[in-house]
C-alpha positions in Angstrom: 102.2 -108.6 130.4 102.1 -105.5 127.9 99.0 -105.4 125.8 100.1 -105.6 122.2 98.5 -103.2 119.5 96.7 -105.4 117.9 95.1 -106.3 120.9 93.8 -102.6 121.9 92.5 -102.6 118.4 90.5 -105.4 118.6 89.1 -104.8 121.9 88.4 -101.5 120.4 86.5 -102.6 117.4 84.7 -105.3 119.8 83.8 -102.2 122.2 82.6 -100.0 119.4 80.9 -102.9 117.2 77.9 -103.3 120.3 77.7 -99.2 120.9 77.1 -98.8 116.9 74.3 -101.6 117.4 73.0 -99.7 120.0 72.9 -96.8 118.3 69.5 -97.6 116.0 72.1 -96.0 113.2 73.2 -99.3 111.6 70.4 -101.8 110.0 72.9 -105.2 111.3 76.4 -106.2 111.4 76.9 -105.9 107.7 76.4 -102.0 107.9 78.8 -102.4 111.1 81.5 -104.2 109.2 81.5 -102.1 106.3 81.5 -98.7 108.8 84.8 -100.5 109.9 86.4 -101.3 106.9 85.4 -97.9 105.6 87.6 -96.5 108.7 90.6 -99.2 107.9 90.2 -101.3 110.7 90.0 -104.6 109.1 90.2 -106.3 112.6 86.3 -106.3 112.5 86.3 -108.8 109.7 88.1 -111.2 112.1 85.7 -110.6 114.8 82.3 -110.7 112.3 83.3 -114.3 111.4 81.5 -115.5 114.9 77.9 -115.9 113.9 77.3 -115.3 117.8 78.3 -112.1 117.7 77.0 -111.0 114.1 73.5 -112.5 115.4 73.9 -110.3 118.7 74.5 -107.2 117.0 72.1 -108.0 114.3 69.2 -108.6 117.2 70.6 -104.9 118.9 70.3 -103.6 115.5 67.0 -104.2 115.7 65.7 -103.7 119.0 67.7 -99.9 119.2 66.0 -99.5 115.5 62.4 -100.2 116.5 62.5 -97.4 119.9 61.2 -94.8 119.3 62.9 -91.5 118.5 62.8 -89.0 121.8 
């Protein structure tokens, strides 16, 4: 069974959302959403309304924010 474009673009904006946490660049999943709707894909909005997730990437957020810089 074909993957259908919507599909690809919600894996993508799942893929992305955790790297950008990872990042130490975004201060939680609000900053994350926003980066994605600034970019058009609203797909993340979908995805953000899990609180699982938006507490995952809100606890990356933090942890990539707090190493320090090399």
């Amino acid at each position: 069974m074909a993957r259908t474009r919507k599909a690809d673009r919600e894996e993508y904006v799942r893929r992305h959302m955790y790297e950008y946490a990872d990042s130490g660049l975004y201060s939680g999943w609000l900053a994350i959403e926003r980066h994605f709707r600034e970019q058009g894909k609203l797909e993340a909005r979908q995805i953000l309304d899990d609180r699982d997730i938006r507490a995952e990437l809100d606890r990356r957020c933090k942890a990539a924010r707090a190493k320090p810089a090399p």
